[in-house]
N, C-alpha and C positions, 0 to 999 in steps of 0.2 A: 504494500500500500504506500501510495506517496503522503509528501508530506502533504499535501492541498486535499488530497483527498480523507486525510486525518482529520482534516482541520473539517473539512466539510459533513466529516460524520457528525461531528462534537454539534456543531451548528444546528444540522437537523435532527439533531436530539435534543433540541433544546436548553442545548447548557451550553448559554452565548457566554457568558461570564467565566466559563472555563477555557475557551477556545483560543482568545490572546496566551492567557497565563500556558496555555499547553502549548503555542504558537514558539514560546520563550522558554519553555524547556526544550524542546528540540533545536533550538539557536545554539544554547547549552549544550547539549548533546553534540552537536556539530563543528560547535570548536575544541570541543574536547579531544573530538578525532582526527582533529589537524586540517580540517577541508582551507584550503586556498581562500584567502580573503575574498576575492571575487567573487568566488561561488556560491559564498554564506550572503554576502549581499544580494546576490540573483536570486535567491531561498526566501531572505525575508523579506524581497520584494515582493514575493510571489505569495509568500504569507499575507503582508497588509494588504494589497490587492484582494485578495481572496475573504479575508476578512472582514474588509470595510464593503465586499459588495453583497455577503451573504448576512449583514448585518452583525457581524458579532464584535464590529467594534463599534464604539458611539461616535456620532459625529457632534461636535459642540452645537447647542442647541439654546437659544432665545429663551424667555421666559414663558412662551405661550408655548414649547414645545416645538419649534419648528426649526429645520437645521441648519445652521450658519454654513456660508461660503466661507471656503477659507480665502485669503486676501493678499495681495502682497502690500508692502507697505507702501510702496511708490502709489500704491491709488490714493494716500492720504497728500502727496505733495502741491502744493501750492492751493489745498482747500480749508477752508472755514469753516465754522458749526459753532451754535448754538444751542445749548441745554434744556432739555424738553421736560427730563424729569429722571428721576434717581431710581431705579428699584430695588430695594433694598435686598440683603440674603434673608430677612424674614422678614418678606413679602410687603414691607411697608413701604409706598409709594409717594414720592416728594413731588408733587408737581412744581415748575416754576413757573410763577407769575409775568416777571420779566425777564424772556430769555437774552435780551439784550444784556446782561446783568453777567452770564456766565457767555464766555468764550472761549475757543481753541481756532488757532492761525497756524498749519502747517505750512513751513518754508521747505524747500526743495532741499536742503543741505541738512535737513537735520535737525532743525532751530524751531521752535514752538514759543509763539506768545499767544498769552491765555491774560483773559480779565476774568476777574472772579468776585464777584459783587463790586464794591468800589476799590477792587485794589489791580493793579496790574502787575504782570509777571511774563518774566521770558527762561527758556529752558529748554532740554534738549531730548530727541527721542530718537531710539533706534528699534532696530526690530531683529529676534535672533532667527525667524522663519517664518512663515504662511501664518496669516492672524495674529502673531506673536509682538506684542513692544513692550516696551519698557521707558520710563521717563527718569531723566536724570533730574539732579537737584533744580530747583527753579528759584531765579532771582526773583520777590515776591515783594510787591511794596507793603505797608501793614499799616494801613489807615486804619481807624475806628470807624467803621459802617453801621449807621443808624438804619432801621432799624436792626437787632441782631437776626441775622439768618441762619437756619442749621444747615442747612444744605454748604454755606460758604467752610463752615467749621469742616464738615465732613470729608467734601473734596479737597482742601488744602492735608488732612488724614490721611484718606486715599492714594494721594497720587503716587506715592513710591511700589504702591500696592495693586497699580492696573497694572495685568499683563496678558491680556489679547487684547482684538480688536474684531469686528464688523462692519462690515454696511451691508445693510437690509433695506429692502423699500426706499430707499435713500437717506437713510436713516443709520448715523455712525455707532456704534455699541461701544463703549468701551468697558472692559470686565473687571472687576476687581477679584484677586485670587482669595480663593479659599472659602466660596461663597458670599464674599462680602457686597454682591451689586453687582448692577448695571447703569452705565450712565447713558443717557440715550440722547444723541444729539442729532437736529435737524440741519440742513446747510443753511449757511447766510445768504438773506434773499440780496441777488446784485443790484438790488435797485439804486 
């Protein structure tokens, strides 16, 4: 039996949750018997493949259940967006009132300035694969903004803590890890 056709037993038996984890023992198995670097890479290509189309692996998925494209990051350069609303990892939902208030400005090079209630901020983002960023430290001005917002408190929290990314319906996702959110941003209108 090969290895896809292992993998495709486990699958249609029902135990998707076992099928990666058994996907990685035989990777295991494989390098243990010396096979040629190349080979084991053809093998677990052929695994994810196999995997991700007979369902046994998840595909990242939105909060209504519906599955993210993966992205690269160049679809973020030289666009805008403003802040629609926060969804929390328990499920508490921030709408904003004025999204002019919360900003993100990707520059082509890397460079991100963002306003965040009444303060402004510039910083840097890179991305280590398909949906994947990360933001570096951000110069952050630190006015007192009348009235207090939670939402301002939170994403200044957050940001070391987003690491994917979306667009949906034109709509930019950015995740925070460990179930901590979704910040859901619309583009800026070019008026």
């Amino acid at each position: 039996m090969t290895i896809i056709e292992e993998v495709i037993k486990i699958c249609s038996a029902g135990r998707l949750s076992c099928a990666f984890h058994h996907a990685t023992l035989i990777f295991l198995d494989l390098k243990t018997r010396g096979l040629a670097m190349k080979r084991m890479n053809a093998i677990i290509f052929s695994l994810m493949i196999a995997s991700i189309s007979l369902g046994c692996v998840s595909v990242p998925e939105g909060r209504a259940g519906q599955p993210l494209a993966l992205t690269d990051i160049s679809a973020l350069h030289g666009t805008s967006w403003q802040l629609v609303r926060l969804e929390g990892g328990d499920g508490q939902v921030l709408e904003v009132s004025d999204r002019s208030r919360y900003t993100l400005a990707f520059k082509d090079d890397g460079k991100i300035a963002a306003k965040i209630f009444c303060n402004r901020g510039v910083g840097t983002y890179t991305s280590s694969g398909l949906s994947k960023i990360s933001f570096g430290l951000m110069a952050l001005t630190r006015a007192f903004c009348m009235p207090d917002d939670p939402i301002e408190n939170r994403i200044t929290e957050d940001w070391a803590s987003i690491s994917s990314f979306a667009i949906k319906n034109g709509n930019l996702a950015l995740t925070v890890m460990n179930d901590g959110g979704v910040y859901i941003f619309e583009p800026m209108s070019t008026r």
